[in-house]
C-alpha positions as CSV (number, residue, x, y, z in Angstrom):
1,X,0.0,0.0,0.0
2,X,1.5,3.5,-1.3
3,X,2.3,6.2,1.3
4,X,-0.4,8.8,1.0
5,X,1.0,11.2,3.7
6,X,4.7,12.0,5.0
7,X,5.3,13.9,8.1
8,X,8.2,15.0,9.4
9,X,8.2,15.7,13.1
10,X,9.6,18.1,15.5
11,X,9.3,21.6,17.2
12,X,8.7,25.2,15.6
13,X,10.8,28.2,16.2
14,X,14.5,29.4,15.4
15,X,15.3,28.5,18.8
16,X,14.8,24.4,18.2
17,X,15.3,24.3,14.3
18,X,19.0,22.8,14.7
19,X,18.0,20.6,17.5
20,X,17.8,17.0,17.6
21,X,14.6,16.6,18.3
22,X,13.6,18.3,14.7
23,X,15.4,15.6,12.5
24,X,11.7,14.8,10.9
25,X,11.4,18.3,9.8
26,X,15.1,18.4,8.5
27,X,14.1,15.1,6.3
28,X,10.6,16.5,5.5
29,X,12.2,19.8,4.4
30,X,14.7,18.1,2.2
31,X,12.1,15.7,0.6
32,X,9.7,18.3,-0.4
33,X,12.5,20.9,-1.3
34,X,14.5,18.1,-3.6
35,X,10.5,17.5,-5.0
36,X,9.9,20.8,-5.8
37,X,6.8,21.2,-3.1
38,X,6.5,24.1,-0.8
39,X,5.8,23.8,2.3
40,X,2.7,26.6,3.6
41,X,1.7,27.2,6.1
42,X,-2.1,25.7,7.1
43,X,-3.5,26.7,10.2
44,X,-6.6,23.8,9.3
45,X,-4.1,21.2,9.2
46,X,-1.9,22.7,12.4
47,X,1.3,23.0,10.3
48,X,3.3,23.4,7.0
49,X,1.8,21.5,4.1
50,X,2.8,20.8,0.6
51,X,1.9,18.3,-2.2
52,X,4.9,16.1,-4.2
53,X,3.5,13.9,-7.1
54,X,3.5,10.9,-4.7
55,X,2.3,12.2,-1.2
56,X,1.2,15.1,0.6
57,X,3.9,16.3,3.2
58,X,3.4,17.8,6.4
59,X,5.5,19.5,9.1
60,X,3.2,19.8,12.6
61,X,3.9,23.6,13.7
62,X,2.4,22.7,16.9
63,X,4.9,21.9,19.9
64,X,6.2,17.7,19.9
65,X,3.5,16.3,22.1
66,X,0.8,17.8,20.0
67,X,1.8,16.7,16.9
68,X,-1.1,14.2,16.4
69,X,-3.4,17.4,16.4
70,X,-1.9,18.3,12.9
71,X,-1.6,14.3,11.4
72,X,-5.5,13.1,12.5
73,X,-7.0,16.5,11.2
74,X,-5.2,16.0,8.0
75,X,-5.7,11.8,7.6
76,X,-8.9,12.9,8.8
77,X,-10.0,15.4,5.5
78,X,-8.1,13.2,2.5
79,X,-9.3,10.4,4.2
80,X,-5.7,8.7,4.7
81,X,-5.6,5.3,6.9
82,X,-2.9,5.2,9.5
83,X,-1.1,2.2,6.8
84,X,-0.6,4.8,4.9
85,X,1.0,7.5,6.8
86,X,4.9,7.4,7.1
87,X,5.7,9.4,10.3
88,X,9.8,10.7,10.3
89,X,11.2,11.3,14.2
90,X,14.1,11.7,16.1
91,X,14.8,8.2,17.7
92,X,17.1,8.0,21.1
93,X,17.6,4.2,20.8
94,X,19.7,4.4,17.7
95,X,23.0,6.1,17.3
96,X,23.5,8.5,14.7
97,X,23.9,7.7,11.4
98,X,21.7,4.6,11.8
99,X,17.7,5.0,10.3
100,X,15.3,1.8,10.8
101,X,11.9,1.8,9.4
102,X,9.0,-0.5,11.3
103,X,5.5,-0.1,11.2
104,X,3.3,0.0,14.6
105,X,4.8,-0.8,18.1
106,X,5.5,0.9,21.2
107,X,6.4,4.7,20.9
108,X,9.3,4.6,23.1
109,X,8.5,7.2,25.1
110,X,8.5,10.0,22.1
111,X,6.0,12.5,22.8
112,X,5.2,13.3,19.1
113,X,4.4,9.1,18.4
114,X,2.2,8.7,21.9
115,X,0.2,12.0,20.7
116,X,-0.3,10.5,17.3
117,X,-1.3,7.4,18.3
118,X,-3.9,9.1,20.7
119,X,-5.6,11.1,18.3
120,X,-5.8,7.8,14.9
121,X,-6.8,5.4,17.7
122,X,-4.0,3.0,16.5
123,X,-0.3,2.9,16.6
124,X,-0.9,0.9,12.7
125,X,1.1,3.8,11.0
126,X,4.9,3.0,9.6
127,X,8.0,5.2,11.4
128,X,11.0,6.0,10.0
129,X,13.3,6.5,13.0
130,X,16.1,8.6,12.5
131,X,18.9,8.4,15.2
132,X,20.3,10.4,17.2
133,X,21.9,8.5,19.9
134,X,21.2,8.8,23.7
135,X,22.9,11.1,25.9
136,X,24.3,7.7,28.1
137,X,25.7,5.9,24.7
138,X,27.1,8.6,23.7
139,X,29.1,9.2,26.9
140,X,27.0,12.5,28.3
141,X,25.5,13.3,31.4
142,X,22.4,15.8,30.1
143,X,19.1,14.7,31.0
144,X,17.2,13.5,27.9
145,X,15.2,16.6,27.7
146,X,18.1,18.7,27.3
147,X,19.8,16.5,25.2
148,X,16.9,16.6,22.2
149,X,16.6,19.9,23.2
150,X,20.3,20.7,21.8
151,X,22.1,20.5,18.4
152,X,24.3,17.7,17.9
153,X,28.3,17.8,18.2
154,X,29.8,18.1,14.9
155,X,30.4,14.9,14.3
156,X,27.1,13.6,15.5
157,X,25.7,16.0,12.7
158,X,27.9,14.5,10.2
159,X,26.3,11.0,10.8
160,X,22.8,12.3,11.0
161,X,23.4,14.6,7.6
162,X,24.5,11.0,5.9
163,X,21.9,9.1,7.2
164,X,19.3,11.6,5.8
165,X,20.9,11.6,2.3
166,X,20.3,7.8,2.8
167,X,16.8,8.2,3.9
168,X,16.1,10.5,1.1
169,X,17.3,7.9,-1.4
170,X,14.7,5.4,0.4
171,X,11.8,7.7,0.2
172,X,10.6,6.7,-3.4
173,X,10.4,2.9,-2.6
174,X,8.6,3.7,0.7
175,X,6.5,6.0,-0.6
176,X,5.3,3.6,-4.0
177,X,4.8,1.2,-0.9
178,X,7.6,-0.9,-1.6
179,X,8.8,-0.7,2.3
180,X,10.7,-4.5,1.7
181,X,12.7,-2.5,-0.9
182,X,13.2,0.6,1.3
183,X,14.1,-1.5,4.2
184,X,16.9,-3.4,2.5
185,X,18.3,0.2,1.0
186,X,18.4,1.6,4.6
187,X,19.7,-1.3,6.2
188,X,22.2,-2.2,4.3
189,X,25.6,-0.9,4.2
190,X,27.4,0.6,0.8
């Protein structure tokens, strides 16, 4: 089943657009600017919209938690199931550079995924988790808030910047539905 609706996920304002908690908007922006789409601004929809020629893509401008606000309203009007919604986040449990795509399952604690879940009535909606390590993996002593909260070290950036070229080369095959495909892309080192 082809992805009807891409969201990217994280917090608006200049003072959390570098910060690790917005890697869905980073890849969001990137897809829709490498597709040609603009991204407007919707207050209906709770966020930044714009069409590509395979899905719509959307960028919640409300705060993390109240991102499923923005997703259900939207699903909600074009009448798009959960199967069909790819939702990009920040992910704590894998370092960076690493991107794993699943569909369903716990949210892990991310504010953003519980809210979503909450407002479809299912978790039955794929992820694309990008990583961004954990403050103890990575050797650090910030609590977890202030850690998404922050922009990653240089070389943490460096790893997430690869990874989303990689995701962005995945995004056709997960979008046409072919998530075996885009699985096997991401997954597999070059």
């Amino acid at each position: 089943m082809a992805i009807k609706l891409l969201v990217g996920l994280g917090n608006p304002g200049p003072e959390y657009e570098n910060t690790r908690h917005n890697a869905g908007f980073w890849l969001a922006e990137a897809y829709a600017r490498e597709s040609g789409a603009s991204l407007k601004s919707e207050k209906g929809f709770f966020g930044k919209l714009g069409k590509t020629s395979a899905a719509w893509v959307l960028m919640p401008m409300t705060f993390m938690n109240r991102s499923g606000d923005a997703v259900a309203s939207l699903a909600r009007f074009y009448k798009i199931a959960p199967e069909e919604i790819l939702v990009v986040h920040d992910e704590l449990d894998l370092l960076p550079g690493i991107a794993k795509i699943k569909k369903g399952g716990s949210n892990a604690g991310h504010n953003g995924l519980k809210d979503i879940t909450a407002k479809l009535g299912t978790a039955d909606f794929w992820r694309l988790r990008i990583g961004i390590g954990h403050p103890r993996s990575l050797g650090l002593r910030q609590e977890v808030i202030d850690f998404v909260l922050h922009p990653p070290r240089r070389d943490e950036q460096d790893a997430i910047d690869d990874c989303l070229n990689r995701c962005l080369n995945i995004l056709p095959d997960a979008l046409g539905g072919r998530m075996e495909a885009a699985m096997l892309k991401l997954h597999t080192k070059a």
